[in-house]
C-alpha positions as CSV (number, residue, x, y, z in Angstrom):
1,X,67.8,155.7,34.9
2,X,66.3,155.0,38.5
3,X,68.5,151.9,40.2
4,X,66.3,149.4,42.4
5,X,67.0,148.4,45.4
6,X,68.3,145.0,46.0
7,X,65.5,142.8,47.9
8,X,67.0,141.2,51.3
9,X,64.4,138.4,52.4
10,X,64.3,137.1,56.1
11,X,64.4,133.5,56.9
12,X,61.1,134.2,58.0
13,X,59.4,134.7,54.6
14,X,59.3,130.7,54.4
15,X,56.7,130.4,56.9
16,X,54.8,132.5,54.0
17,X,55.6,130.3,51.1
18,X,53.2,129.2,48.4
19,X,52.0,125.9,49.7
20,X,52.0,124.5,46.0
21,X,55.0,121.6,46.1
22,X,58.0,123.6,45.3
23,X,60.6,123.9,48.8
24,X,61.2,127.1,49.0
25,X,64.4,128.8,51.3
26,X,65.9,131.9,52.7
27,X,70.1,131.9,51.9
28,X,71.9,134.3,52.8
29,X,69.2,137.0,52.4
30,X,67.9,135.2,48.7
31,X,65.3,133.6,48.3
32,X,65.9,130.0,46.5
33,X,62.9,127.4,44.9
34,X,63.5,123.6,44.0
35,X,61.3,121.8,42.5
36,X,59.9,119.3,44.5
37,X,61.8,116.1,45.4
38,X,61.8,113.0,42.8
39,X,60.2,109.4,43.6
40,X,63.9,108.2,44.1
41,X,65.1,110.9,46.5
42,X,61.7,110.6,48.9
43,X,62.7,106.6,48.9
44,X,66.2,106.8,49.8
45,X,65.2,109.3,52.6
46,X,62.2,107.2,53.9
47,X,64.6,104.6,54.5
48,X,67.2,106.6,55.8
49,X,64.8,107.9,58.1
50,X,63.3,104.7,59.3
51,X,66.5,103.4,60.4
52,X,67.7,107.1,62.7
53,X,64.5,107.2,64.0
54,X,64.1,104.0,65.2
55,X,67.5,104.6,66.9
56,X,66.6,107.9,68.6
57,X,63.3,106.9,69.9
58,X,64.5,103.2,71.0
59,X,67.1,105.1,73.2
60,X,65.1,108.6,73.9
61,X,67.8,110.4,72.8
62,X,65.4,113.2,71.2
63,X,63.4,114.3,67.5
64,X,64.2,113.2,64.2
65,X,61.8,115.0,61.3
66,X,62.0,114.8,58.1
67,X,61.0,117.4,55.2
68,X,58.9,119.2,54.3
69,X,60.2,120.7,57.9
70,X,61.3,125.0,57.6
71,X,64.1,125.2,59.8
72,X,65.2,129.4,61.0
73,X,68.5,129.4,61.3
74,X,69.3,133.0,61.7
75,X,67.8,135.8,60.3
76,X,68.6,135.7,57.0
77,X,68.9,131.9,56.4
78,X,65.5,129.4,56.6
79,X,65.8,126.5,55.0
80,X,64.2,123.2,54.3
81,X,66.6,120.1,55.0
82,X,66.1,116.5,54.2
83,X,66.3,114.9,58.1
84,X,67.2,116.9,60.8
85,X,67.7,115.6,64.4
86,X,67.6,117.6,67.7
87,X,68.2,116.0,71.0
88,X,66.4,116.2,74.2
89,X,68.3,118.9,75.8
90,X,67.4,121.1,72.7
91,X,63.6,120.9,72.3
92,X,62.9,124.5,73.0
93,X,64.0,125.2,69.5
94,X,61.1,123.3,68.4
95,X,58.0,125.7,67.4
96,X,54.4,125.2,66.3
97,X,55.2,125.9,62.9
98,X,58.7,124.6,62.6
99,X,62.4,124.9,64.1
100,X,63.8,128.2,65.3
101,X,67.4,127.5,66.3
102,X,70.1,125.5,64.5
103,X,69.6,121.1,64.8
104,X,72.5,119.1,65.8
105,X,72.3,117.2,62.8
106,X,70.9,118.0,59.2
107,X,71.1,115.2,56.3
108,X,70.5,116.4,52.6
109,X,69.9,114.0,50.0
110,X,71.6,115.4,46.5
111,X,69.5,115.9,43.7
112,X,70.4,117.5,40.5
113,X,68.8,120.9,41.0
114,X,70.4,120.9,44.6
115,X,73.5,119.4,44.7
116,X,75.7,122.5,44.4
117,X,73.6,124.3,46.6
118,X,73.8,121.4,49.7
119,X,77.8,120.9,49.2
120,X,78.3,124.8,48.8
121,X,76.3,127.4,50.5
122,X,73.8,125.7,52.5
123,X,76.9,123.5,54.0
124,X,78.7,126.9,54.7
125,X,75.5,127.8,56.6
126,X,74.9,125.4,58.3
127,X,78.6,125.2,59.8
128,X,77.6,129.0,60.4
129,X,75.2,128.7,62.4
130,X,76.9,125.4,64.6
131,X,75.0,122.6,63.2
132,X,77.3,119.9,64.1
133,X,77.1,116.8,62.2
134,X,76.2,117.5,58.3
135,X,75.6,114.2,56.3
136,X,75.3,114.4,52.4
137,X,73.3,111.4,50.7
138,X,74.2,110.9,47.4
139,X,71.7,108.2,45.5
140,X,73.5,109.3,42.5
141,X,77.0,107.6,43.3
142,X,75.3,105.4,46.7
143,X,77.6,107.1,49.3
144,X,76.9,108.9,52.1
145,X,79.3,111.3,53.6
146,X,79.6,112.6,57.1
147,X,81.2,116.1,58.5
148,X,81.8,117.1,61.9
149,X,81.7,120.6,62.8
150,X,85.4,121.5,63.4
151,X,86.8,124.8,65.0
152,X,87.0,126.2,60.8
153,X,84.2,124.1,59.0
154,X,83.3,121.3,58.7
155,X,85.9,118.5,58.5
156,X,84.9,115.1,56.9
157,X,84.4,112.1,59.0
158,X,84.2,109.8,56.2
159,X,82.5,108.6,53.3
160,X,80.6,105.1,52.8
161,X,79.6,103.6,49.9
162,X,78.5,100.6,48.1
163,X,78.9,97.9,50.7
164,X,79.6,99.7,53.6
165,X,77.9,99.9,57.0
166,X,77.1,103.6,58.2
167,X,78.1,103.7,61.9
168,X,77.3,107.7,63.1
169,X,79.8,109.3,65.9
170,X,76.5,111.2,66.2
171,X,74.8,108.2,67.3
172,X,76.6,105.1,68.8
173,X,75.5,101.8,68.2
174,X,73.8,102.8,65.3
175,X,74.3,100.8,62.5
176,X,73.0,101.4,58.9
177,X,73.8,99.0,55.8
178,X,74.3,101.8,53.3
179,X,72.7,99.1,50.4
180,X,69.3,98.8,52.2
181,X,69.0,102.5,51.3
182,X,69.2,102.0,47.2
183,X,67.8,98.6,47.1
């Protein structure tokens, strides 16, 4: 019986993806597919967008991009977040094809086929490789939950739901009415 070896991708096989709709990654040296994003999930991120953006630009504070963006963490981690955000001081990480360095902040908006994924090992690499402010949108249970990069992981900052007003550490003065992102 002849025993294969175990295929090890490199972040940089997503610059090589099929360009047929699927989001394709790099974790942890396996390579991941998800289908791609529902009518709901693109909606709740266009508007979460809108609002950062607006922020960031209105103060010059740096880039905010949304997916489909491939993002090289390492080399064996390339991913595809939701939003990501990288400030001023940080724009040499910015390539022509996509992001080659860790953001400051990445946002993931859950979906069924992800969920487990964004709270479990993508989180763990994105604490990894220092990407300090995770947020995890949930349009599933309307909350959104923020995470700080602490000196062991990443410790929560807090979670907003139904109601609630948004008001990013990451970004002060920003404010975002959590129901304008569902509604």
């Amino acid at each position: 019986m002849t025993s294969r070896a175990k295929v090890r991708f490199l972040a940089s096989d997503i610059w090589d993806a099929p360009d047929n709709g699927k989001r394709y990654e790099v974790i942890e040296g396996e390579w991941y597919m998800a289908p791609a994003p529902s009518w709901w999930h693109q909606r709740v991120l266009g508007r979460l967008y809108v609002r950062v953006v607006s922020h960031v630009e209105r103060h010059g504070l740096g880039e905010v991009v949304f997916a489909p963006i491939g993002v090289v963490l390492d080399d064996e981690n390339g991913v595809e977040p939701d939003l990501i955000y990288i400030p001023r001081d940080r724009m040499h990480i910015i390539s022509e094809r996509g992001v080659e360095g860790a953001p400051d902040m990445v946002t993931e908006v859950l979906s069924p086929g992800t969920a487990a994924r964004d709270r479990g090992l993508k989180m763990r690499r994105y604490a990894a490789a220092g990407v300090a402010h995770y947020w995890i949108v949930d349009p599933a249970n309307r909350t959104l939950e923020a995470y700080r990069l602490g000196a062991t992981g990443y410790e929560q900052e807090g979670v907003d739901g139904p109601g609630s007003i948004f008001s990013p550490t990451l970004f002060p003065g920003l404010e975002i009415p959590l129901d304008e992102l569902w509604g």
